[in-house]
N, C-alpha and C positions, 0 to 999 in steps of 0.2 A: 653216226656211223664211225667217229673216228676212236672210239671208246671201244667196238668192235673190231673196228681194224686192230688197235692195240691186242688184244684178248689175243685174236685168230694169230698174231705174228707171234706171240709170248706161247702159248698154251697150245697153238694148234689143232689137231683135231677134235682136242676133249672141250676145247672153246668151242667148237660149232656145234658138239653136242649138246653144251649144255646149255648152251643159247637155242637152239633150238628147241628143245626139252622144254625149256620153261617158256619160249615165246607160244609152243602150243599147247602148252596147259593155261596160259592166257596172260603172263605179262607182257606189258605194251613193248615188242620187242617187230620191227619191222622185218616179220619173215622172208616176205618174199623178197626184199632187197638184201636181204642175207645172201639170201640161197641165190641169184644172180649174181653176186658180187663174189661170191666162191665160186661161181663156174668163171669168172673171169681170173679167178688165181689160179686155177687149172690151166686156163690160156696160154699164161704167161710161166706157167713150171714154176710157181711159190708151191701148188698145194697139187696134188696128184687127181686125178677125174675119178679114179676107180674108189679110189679110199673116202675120196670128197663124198661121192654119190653115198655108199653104203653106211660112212654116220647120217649123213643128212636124212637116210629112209629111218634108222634105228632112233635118233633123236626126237623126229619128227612123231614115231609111231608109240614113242613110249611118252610122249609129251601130251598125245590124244588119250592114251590107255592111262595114264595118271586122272586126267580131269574124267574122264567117264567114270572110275572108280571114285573118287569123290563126289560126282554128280548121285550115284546109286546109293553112295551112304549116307549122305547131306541130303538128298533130297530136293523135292522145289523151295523149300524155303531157303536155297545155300542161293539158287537162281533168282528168288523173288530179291532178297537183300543185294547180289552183286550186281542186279538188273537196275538198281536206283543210282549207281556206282556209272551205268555206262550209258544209260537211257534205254536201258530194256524194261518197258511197259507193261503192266499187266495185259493189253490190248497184243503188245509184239509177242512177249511168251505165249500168248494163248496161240497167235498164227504161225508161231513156231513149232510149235506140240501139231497142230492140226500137219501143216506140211510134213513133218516127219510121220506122222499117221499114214497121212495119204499116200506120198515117194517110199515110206518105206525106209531099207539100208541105204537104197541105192541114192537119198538123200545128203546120204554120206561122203558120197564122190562129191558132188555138186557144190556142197558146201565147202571141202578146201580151196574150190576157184574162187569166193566170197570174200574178199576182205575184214577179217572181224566175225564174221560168220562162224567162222572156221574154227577162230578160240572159244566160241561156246560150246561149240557142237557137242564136243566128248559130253561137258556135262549135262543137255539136255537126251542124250541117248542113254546117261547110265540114271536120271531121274526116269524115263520114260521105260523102264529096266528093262531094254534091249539085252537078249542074250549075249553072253561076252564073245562068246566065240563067232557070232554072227557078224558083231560089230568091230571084231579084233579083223578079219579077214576083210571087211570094207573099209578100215583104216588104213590096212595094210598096202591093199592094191590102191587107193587114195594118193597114200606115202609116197608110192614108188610111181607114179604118174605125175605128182606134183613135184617132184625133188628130180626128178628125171628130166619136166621140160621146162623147170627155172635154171636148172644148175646145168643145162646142154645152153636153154640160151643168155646164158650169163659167159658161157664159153663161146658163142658164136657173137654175140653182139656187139663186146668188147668193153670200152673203159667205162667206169661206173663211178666219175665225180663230181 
């Protein structure tokens, strides 16, 4: 975190997007204490609520919409190879394909509250070639549901050391 905290003090907003960007296109980047730990610098008047909120949804949404577009082009063998990387089984990919069958987009929601989850998902919705625009609107309202009640209570909660 303190490697972030650097970034977010030097770079500021375009640090929390681009950290976010890449933590949800899936490097090990610990989002959700990100995005709490920005709503605490809203607390304290470092970083503003309104500006904070609106890259966190833009980062976060194009962070999703990157790995789905790679998911769609790569295919499952992009998921089989990065699944041996994280311990995603042929056994879990397949109960991943099926639950996203079954839920659907609305899959989509459910999986931002998922730890880990969350950073496959883009690319098994764009192998599984969910329409873009069906899957850009469930990302979207995802985004701003997730970014809205980590970064309010990263501002309610208080200090994050």
């Amino acid at each position: 975190m303190e490697v972030l905290n650097q970034l977010v003090s030097q770079y500021g907003y375009l640090a929390i997007f681009v950290i976010l960007s890449l933590g949800l296109f899936g490097l090990p980047i610990p989002d959700e204490l990100l995005v709490l730990w920005i709503g605490y610098f809203t607390k304290i008047g470092t970083l503003n609520y309104t500006y904070s909120l609106v890259v966190c949804i833009i980062g976060t949404f194009l962070g999703m919409m990157f790995s789905y577009y790679v998911g769609k082009k790569a295919g499952r063998p992009l998921i089989e190879r990065i699944g041996r990387w994280i311990g995603l089984t042929d056994k879990r990919i397949g109960k991943t394909e099926k639950w996203i069958h079954k839920y659907g987009p609305s899959s989509i929601v459910i999986s931002f509250f998922i730890p880990g989850i969350r950073h496959v998902t883009g690319y098994f919705f764009g192998v599984s070639q969910m329409r873009l625009k069906t899957y850009a609107i469930y990302v979207g309202i995802s985004a701003i549901i997730w970014c809205c009640l980590l970064l309010t209570l990263g501002r309610i909660v208080g200090h994050f050391d």
